[in-house]
PDB file of N, CA, C and O in Angstrom, chain B, residues numbered from 101:
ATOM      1  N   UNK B 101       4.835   8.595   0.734  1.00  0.00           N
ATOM      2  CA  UNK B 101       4.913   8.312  -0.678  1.00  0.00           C
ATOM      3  C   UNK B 101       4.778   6.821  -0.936  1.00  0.00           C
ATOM      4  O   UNK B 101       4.860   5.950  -0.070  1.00  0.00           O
ATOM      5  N   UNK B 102       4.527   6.604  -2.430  1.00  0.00           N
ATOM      6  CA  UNK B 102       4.403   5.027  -2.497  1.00  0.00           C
ATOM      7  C   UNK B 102       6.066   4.442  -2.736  1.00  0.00           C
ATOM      8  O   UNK B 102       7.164   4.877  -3.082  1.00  0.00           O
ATOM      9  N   UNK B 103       5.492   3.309  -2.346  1.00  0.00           N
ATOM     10  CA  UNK B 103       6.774   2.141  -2.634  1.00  0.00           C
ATOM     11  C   UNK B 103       6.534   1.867  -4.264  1.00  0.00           C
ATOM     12  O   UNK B 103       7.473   1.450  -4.943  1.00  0.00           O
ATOM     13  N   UNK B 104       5.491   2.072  -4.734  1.00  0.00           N
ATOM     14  CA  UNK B 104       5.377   1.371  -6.099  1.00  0.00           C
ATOM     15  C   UNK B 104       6.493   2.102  -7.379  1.00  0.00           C
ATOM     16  O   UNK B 104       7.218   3.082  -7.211  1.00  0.00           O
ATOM     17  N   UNK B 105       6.365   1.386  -8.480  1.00  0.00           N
ATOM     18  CA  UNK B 105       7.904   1.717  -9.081  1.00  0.00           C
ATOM     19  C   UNK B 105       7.219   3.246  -9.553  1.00  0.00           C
ATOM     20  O   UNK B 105       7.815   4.312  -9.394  1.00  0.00           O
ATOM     21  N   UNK B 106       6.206   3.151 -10.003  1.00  0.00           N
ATOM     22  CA  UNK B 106       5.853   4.440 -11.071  1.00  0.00           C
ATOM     23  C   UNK B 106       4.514   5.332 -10.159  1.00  0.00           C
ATOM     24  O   UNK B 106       3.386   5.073  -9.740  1.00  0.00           O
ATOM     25  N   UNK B 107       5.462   6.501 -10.181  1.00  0.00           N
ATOM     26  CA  UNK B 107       4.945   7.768  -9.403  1.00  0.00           C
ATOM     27  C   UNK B 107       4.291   8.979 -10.172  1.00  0.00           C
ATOM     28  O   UNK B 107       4.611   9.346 -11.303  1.00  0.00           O
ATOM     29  N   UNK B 108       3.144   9.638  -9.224  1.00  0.00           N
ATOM     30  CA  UNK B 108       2.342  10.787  -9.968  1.00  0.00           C
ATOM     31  C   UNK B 108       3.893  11.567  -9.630  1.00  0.00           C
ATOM     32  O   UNK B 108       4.849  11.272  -8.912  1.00  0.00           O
ATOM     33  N   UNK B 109       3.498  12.990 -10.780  1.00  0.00           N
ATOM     34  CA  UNK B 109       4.168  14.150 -10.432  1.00  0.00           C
ATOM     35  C   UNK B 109       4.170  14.702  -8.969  1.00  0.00           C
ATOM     36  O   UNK B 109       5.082  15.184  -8.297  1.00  0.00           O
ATOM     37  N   UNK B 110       3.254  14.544  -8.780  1.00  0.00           N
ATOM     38  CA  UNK B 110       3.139  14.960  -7.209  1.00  0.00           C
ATOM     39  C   UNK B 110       4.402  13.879  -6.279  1.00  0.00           C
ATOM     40  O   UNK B 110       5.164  14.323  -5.421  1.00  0.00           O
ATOM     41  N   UNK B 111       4.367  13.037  -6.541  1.00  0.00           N
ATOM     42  CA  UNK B 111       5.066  12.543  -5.827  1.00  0.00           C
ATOM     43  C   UNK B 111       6.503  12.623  -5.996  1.00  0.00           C
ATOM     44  O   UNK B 111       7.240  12.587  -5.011  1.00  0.00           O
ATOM     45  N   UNK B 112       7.020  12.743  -7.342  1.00  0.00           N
ATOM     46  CA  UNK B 112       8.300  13.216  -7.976  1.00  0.00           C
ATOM     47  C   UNK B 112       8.155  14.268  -7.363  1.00  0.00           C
ATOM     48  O   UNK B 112       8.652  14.283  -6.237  1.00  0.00           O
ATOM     49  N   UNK B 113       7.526  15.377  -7.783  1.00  0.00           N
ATOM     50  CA  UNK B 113       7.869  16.446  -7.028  1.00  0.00           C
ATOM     51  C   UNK B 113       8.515  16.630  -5.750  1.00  0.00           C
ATOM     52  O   UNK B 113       9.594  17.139  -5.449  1.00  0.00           O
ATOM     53  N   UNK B 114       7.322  15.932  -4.866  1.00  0.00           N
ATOM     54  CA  UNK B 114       7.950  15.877  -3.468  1.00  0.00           C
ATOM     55  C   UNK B 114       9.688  15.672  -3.225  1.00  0.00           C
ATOM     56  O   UNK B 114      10.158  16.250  -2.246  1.00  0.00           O
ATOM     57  N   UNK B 115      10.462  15.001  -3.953  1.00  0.00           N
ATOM     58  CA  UNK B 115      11.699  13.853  -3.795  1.00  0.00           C
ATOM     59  C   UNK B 115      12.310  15.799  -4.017  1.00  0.00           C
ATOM     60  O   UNK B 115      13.219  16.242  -3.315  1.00  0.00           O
ATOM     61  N   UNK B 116      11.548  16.710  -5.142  1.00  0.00           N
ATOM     62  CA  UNK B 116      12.902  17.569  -5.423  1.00  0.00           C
ATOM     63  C   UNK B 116      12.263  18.872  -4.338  1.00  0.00           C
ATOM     64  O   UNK B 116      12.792  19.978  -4.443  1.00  0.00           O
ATOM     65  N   UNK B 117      11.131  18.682  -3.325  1.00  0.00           N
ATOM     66  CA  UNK B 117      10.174  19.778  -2.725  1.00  0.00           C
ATOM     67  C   UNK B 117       9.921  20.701  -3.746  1.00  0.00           C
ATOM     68  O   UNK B 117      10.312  21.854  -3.568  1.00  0.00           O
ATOM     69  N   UNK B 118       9.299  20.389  -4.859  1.00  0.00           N
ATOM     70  CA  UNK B 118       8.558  21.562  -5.859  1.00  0.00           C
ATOM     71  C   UNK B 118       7.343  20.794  -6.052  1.00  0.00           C
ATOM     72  O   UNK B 118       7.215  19.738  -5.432  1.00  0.00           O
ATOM     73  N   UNK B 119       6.421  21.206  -6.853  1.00  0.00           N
ATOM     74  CA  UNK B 119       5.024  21.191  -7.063  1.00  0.00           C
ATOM     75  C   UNK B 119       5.138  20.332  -8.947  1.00  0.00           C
ATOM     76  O   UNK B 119       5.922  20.520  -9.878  1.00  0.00           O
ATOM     77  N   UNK B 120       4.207  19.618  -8.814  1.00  0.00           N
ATOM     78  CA  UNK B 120       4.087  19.079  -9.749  1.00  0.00           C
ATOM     79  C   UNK B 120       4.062  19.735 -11.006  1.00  0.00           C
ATOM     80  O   UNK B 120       4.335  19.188 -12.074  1.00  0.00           O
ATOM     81  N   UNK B 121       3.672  21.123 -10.830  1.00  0.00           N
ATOM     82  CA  UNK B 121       3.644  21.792 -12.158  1.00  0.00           C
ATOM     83  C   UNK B 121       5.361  22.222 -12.318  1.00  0.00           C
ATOM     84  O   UNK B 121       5.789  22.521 -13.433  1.00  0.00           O
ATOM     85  N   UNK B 122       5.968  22.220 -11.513  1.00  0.00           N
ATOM     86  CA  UNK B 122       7.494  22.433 -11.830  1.00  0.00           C
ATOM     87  C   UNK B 122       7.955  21.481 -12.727  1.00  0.00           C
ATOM     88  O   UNK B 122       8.520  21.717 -13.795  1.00  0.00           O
ATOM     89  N   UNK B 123       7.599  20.005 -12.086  1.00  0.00           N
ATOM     90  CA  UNK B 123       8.410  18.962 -12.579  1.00  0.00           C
ATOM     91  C   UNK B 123       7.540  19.037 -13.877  1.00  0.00           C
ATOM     92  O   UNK B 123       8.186  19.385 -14.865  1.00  0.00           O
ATOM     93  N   UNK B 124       6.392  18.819 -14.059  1.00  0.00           N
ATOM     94  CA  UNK B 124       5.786  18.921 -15.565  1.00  0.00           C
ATOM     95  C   UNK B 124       6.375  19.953 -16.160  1.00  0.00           C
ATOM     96  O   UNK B 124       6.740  19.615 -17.286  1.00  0.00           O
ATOM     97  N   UNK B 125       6.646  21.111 -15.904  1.00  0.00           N
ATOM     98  CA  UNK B 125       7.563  22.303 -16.971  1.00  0.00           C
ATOM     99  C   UNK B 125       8.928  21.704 -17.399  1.00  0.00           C
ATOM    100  O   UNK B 125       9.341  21.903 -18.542  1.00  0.00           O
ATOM    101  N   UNK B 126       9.579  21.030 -16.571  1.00  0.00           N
ATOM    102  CA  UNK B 126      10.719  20.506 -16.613  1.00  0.00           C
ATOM    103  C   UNK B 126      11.175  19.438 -17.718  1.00  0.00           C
ATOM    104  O   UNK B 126      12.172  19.408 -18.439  1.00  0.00           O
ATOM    105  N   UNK B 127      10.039  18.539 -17.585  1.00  0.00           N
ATOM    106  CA  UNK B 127       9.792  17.590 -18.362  1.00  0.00           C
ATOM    107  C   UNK B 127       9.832  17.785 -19.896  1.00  0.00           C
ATOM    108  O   UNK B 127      10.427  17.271 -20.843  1.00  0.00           O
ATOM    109  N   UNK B 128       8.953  18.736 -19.707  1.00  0.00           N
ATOM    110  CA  UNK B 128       8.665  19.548 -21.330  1.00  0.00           C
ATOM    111  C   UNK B 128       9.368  20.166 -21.932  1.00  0.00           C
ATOM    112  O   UNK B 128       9.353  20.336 -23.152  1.00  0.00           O
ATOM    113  N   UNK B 129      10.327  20.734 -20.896  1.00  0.00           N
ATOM    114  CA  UNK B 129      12.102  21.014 -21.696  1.00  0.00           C
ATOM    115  C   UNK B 129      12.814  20.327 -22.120  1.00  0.00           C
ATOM    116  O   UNK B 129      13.607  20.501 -23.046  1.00  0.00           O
ATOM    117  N   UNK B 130      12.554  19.129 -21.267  1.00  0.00           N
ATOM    118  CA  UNK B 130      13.640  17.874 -21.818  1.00  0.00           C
ATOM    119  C   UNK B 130      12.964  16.774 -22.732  1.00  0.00           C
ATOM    120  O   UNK B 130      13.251  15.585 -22.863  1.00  0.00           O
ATOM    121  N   UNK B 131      11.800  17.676 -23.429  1.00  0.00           N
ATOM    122  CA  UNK B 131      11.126  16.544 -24.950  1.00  0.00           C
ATOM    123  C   UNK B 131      10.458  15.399 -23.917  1.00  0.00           C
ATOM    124  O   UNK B 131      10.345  14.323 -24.503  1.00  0.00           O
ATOM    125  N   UNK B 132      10.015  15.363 -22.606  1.00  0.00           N
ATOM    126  CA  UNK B 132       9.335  13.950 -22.238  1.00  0.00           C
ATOM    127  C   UNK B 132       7.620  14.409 -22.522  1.00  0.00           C
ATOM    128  O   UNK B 132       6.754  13.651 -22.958  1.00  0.00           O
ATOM    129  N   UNK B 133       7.443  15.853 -22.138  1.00  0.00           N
ATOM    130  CA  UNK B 133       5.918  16.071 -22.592  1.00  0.00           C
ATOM    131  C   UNK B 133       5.891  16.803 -23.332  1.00  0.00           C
ATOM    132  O   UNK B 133       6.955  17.370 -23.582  1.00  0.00           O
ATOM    133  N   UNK B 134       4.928  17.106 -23.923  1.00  0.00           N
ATOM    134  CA  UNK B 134       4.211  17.862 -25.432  1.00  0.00           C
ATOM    135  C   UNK B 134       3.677  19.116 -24.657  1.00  0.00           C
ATOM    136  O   UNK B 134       3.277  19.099 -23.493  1.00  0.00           O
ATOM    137  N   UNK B 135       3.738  20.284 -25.545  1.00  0.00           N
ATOM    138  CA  UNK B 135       3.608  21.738 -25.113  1.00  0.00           C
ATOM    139  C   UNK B 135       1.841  21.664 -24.504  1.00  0.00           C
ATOM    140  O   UNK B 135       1.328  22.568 -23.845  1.00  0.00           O
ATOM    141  N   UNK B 136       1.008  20.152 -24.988  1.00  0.00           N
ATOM    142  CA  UNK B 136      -0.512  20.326 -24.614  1.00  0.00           C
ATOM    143  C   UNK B 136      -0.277  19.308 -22.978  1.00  0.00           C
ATOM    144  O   UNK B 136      -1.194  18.620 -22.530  1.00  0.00           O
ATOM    145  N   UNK B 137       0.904  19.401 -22.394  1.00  0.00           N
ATOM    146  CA  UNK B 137       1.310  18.464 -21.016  1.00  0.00           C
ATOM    147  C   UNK B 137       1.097  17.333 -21.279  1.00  0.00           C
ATOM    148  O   UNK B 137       1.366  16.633 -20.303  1.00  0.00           O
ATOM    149  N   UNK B 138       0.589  16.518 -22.480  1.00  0.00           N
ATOM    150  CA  UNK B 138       0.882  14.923 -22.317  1.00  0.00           C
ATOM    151  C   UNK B 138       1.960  14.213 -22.726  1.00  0.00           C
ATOM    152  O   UNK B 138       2.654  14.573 -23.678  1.00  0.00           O
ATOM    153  N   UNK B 139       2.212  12.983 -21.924  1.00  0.00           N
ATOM    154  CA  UNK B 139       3.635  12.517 -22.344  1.00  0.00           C
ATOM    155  C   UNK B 139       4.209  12.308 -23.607  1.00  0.00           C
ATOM    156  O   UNK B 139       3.561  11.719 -24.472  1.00  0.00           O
ATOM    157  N   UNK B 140       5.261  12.688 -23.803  1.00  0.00           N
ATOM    158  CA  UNK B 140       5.737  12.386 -24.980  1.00  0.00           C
ATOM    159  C   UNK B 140       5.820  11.013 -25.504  1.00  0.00           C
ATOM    160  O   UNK B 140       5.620  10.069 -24.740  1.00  0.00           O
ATOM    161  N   UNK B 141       6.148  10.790 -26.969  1.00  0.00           N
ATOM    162  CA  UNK B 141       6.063   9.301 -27.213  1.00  0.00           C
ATOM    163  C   UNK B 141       7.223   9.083 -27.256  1.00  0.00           C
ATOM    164  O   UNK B 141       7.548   8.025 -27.794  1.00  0.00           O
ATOM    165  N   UNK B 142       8.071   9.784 -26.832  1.00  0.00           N
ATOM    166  CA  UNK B 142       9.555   9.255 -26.445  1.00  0.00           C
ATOM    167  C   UNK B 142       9.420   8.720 -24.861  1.00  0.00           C
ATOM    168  O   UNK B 142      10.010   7.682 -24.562  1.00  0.00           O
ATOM    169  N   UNK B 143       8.637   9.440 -23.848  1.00  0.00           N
ATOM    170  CA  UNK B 143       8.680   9.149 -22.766  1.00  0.00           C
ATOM    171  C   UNK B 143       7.945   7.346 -22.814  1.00  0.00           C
ATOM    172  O   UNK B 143       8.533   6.370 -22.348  1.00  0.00           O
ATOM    173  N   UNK B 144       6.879   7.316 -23.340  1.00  0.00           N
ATOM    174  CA  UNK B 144       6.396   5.925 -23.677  1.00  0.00           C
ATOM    175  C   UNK B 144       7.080   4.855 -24.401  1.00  0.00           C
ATOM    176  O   UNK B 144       6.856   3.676 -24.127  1.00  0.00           O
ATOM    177  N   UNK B 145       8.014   5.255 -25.436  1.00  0.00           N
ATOM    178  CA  UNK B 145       9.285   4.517 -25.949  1.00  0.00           C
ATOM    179  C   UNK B 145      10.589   3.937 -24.766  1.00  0.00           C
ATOM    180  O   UNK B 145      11.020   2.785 -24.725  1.00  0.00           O
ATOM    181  N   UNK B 146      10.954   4.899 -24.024  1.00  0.00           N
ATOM    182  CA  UNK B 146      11.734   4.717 -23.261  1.00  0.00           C
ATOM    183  C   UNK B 146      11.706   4.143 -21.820  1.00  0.00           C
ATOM    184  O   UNK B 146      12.648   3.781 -21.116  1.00  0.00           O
ATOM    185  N   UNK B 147       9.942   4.162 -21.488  1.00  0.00           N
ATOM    186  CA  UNK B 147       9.656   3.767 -20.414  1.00  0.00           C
ATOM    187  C   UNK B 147       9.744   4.847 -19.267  1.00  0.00           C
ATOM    188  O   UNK B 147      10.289   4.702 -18.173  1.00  0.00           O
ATOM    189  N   UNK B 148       9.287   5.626 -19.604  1.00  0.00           N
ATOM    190  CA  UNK B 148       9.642   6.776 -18.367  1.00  0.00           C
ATOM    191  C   UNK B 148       8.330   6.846 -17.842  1.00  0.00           C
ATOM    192  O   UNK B 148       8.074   6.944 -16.642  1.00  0.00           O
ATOM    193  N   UNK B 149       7.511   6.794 -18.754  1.00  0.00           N
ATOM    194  CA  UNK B 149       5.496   6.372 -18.544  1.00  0.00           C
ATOM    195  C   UNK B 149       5.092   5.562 -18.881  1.00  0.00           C
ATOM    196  O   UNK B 149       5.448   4.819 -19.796  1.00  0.00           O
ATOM    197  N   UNK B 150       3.743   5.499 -17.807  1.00  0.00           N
ATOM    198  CA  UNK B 150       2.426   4.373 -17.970  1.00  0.00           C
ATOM    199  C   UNK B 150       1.338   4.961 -17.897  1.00  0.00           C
ATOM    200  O   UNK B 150       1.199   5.918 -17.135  1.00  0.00           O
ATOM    201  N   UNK B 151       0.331   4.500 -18.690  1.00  0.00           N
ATOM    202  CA  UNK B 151      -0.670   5.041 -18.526  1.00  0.00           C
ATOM    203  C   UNK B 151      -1.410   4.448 -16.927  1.00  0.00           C
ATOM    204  O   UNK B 151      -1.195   3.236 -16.933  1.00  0.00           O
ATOM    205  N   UNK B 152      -2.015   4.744 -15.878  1.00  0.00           N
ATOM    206  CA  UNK B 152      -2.559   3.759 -15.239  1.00  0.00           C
ATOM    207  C   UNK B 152      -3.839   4.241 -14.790  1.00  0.00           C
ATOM    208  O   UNK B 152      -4.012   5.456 -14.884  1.00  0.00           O
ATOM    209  N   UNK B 153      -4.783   3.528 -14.316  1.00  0.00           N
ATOM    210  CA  UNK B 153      -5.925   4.384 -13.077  1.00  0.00           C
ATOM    211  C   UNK B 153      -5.999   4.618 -12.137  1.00  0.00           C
ATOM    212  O   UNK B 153      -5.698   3.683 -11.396  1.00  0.00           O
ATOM    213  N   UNK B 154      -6.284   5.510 -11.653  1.00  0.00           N
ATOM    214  CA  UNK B 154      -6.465   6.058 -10.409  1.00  0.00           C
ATOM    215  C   UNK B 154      -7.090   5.103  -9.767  1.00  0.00           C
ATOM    216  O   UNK B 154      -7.953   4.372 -10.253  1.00  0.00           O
ATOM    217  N   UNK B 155      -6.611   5.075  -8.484  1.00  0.00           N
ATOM    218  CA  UNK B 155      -7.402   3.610  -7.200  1.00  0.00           C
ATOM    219  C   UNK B 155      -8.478   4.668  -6.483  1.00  0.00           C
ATOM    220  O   UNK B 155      -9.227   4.143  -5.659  1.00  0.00           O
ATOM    221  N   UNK B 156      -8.658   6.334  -6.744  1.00  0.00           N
ATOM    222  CA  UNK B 156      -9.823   6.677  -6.371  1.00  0.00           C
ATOM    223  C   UNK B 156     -10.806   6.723  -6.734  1.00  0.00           C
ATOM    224  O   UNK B 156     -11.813   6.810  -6.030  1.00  0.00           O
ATOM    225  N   UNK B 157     -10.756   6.664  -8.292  1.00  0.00           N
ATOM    226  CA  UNK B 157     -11.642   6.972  -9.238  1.00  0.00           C
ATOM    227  C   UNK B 157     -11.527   6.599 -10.587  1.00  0.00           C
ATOM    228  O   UNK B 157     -10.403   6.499 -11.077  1.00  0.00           O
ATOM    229  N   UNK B 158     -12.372   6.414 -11.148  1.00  0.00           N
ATOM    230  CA  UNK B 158     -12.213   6.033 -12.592  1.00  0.00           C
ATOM    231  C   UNK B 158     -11.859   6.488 -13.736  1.00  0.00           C
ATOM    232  O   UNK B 158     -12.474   6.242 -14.773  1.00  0.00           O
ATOM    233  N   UNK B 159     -11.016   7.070 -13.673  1.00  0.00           N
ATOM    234  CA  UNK B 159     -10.449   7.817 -14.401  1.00  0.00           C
ATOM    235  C   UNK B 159      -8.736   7.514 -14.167  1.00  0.00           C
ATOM    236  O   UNK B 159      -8.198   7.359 -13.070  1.00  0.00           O
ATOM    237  N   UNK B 160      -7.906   7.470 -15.820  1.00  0.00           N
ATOM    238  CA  UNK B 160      -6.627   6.829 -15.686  1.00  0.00           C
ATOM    239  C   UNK B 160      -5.906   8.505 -15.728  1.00  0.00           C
ATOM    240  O   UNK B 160      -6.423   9.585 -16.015  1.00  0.00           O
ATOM    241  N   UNK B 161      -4.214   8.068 -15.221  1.00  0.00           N
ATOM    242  CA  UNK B 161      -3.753   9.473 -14.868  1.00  0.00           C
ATOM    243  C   UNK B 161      -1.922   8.660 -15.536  1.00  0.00           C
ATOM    244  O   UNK B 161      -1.702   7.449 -15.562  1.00  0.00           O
ATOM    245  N   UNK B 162      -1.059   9.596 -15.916  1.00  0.00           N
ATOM    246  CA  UNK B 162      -0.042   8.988 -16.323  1.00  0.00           C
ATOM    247  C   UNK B 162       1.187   9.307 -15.227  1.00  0.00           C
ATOM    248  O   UNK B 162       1.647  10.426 -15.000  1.00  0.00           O
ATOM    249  N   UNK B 163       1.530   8.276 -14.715  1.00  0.00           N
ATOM    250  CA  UNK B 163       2.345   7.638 -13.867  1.00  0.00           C
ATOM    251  C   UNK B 163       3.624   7.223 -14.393  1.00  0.00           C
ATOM    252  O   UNK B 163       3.742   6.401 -15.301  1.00  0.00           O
ATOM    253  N   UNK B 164       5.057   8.095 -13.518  1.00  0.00           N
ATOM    254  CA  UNK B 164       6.252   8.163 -14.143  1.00  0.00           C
ATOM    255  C   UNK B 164       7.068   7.070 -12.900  1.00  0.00           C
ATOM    256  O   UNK B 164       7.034   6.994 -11.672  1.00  0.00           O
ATOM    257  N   UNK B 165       7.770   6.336 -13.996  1.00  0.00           N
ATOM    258  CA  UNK B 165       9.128   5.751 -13.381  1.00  0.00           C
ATOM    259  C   UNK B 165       9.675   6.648 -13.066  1.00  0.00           C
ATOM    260  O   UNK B 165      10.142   7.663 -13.583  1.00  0.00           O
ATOM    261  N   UNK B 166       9.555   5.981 -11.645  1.00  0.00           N
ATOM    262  CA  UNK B 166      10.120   7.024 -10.010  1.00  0.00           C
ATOM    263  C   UNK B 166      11.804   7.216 -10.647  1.00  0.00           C
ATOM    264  O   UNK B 166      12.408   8.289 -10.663  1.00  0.00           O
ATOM    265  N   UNK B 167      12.359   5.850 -11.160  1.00  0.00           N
ATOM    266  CA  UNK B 167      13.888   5.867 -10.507  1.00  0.00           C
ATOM    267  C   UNK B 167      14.412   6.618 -12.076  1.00  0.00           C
ATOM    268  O   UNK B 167      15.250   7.518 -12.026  1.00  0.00           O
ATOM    269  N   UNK B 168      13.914   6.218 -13.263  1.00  0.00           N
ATOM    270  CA  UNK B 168      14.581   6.756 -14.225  1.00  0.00           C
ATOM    271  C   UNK B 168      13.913   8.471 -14.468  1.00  0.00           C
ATOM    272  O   UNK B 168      14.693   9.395 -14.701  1.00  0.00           O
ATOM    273  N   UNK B 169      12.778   8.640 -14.396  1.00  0.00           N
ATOM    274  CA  UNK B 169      12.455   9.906 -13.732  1.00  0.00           C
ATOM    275  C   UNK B 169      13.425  10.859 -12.999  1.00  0.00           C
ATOM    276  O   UNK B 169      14.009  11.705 -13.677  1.00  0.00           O
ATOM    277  N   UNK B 170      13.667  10.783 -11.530  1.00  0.00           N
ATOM    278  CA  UNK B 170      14.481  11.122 -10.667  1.00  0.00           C
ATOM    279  C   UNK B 170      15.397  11.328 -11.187  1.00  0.00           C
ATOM    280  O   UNK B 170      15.742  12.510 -11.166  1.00  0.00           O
ATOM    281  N   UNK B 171      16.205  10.443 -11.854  1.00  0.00           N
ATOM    282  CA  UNK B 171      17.569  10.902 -12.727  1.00  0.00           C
ATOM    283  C   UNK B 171      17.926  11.792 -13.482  1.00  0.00           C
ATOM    284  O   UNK B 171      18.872  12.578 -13.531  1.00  0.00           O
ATOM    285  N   UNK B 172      16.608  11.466 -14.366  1.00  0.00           N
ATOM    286  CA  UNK B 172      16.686  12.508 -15.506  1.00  0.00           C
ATOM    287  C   UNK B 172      16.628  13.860 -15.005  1.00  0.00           C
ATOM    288  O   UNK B 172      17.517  14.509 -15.555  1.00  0.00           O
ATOM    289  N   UNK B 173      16.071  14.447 -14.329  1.00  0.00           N
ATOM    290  CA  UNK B 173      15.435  15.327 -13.210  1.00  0.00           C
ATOM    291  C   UNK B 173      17.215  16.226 -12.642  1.00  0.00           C
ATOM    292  O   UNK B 173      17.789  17.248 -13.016  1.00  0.00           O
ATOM    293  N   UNK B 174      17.529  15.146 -11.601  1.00  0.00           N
ATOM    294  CA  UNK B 174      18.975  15.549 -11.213  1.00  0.00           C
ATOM    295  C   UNK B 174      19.815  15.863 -12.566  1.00  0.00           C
ATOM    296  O   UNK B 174      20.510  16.879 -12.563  1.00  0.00           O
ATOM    297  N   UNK B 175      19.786  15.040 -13.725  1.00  0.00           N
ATOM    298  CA  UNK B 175      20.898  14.875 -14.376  1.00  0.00           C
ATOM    299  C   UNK B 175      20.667  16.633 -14.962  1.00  0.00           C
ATOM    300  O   UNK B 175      21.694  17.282 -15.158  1.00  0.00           O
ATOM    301  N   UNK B 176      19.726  17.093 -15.131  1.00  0.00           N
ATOM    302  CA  UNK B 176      18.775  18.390 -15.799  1.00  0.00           C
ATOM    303  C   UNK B 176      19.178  19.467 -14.867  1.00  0.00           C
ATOM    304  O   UNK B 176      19.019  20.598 -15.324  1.00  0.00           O
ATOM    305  N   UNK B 177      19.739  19.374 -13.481  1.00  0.00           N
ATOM    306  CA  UNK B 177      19.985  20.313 -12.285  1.00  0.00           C
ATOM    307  C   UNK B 177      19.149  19.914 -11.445  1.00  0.00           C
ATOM    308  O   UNK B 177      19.541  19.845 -10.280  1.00  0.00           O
ATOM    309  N   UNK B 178      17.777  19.537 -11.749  1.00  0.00           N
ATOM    310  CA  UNK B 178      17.174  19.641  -9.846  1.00  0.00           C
ATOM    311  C   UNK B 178      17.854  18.874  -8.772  1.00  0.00           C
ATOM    312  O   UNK B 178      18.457  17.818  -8.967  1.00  0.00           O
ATOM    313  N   UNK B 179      17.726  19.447  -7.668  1.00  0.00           N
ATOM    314  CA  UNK B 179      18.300  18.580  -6.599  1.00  0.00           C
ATOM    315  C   UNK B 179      17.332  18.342  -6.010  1.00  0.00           C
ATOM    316  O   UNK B 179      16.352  19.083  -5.928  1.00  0.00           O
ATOM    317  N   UNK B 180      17.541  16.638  -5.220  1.00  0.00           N
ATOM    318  CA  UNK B 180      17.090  16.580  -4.513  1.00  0.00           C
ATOM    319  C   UNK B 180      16.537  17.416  -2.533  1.00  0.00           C
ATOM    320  O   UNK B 180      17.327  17.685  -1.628  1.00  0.00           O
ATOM    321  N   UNK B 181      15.008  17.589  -2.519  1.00  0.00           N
ATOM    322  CA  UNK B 181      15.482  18.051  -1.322  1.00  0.00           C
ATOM    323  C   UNK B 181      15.540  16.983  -0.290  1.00  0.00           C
ATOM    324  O   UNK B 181      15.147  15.822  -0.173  1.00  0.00           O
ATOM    325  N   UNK B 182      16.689  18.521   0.935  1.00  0.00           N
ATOM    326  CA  UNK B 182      17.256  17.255   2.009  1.00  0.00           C
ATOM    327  C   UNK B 182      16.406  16.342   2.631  1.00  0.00           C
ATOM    328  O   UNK B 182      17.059  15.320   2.842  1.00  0.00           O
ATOM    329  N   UNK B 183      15.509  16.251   2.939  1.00  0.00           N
ATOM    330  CA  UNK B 183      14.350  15.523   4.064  1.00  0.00           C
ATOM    331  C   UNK B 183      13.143  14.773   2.746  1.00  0.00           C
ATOM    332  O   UNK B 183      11.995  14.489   3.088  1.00  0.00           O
ATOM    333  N   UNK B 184      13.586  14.563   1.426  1.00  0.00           N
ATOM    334  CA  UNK B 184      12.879  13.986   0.987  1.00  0.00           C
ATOM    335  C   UNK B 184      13.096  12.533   0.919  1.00  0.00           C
ATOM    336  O   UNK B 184      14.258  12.125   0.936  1.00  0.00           O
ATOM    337  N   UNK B 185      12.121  11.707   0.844  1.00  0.00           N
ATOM    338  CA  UNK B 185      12.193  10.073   1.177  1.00  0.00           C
ATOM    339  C   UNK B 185      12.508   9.830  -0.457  1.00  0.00           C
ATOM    340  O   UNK B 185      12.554  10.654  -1.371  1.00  0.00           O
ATOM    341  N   UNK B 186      12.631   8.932  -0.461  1.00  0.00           N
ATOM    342  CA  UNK B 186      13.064   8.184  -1.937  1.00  0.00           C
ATOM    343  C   UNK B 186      12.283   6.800  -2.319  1.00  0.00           C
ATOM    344  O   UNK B 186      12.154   6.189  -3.380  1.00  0.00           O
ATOM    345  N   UNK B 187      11.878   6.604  -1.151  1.00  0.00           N
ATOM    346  CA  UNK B 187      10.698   5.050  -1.768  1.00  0.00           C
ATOM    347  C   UNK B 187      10.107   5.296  -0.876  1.00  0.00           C
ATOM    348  O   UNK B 187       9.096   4.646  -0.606  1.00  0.00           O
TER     349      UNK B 187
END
């Protein structure tokens, strides 16, 4: 996983071992995305997202603060799984 502060779903995911479409359902319960999956403008108010680009391709993808992310996440029930890295 990256060291960098703000992580794809995929990579959140990993921290709870579910699939990115979990954590995106999740999200969308707790008002951070819109029923069409893009971030909410609360999530952009609060800093939970960035928009950024992809370093494969040209095309930008929205990238979540790993640490306030993660929280919100636990604080919601997921747990972390055991053997997942954290940075």
């Amino acid at each position: 996983m990256s060291n960098e502060m703000y992580w794809t779903m995929k990579e959140i995911g990993a921290v709870f071992g579910v699939t990115s479409h979990k954590v995106g359902k999740k999200l969308k319960e707790l008002g951070f995305r819109t029923p069409q999956g893009r971030p909410s403008q609360r999530a952009f108010n609060e800093g939970y997202v960035q928009q950024r680009w992809a370093w494969e391709s040209e095309v930008y993808l929205w990238a979540w603060h790993r640490d306030k992310t993660t929280a919100l996440l636990e604080q919601a029930g997921m747990e972390r799984a055991k053997d997942a890295a954290t940075n």
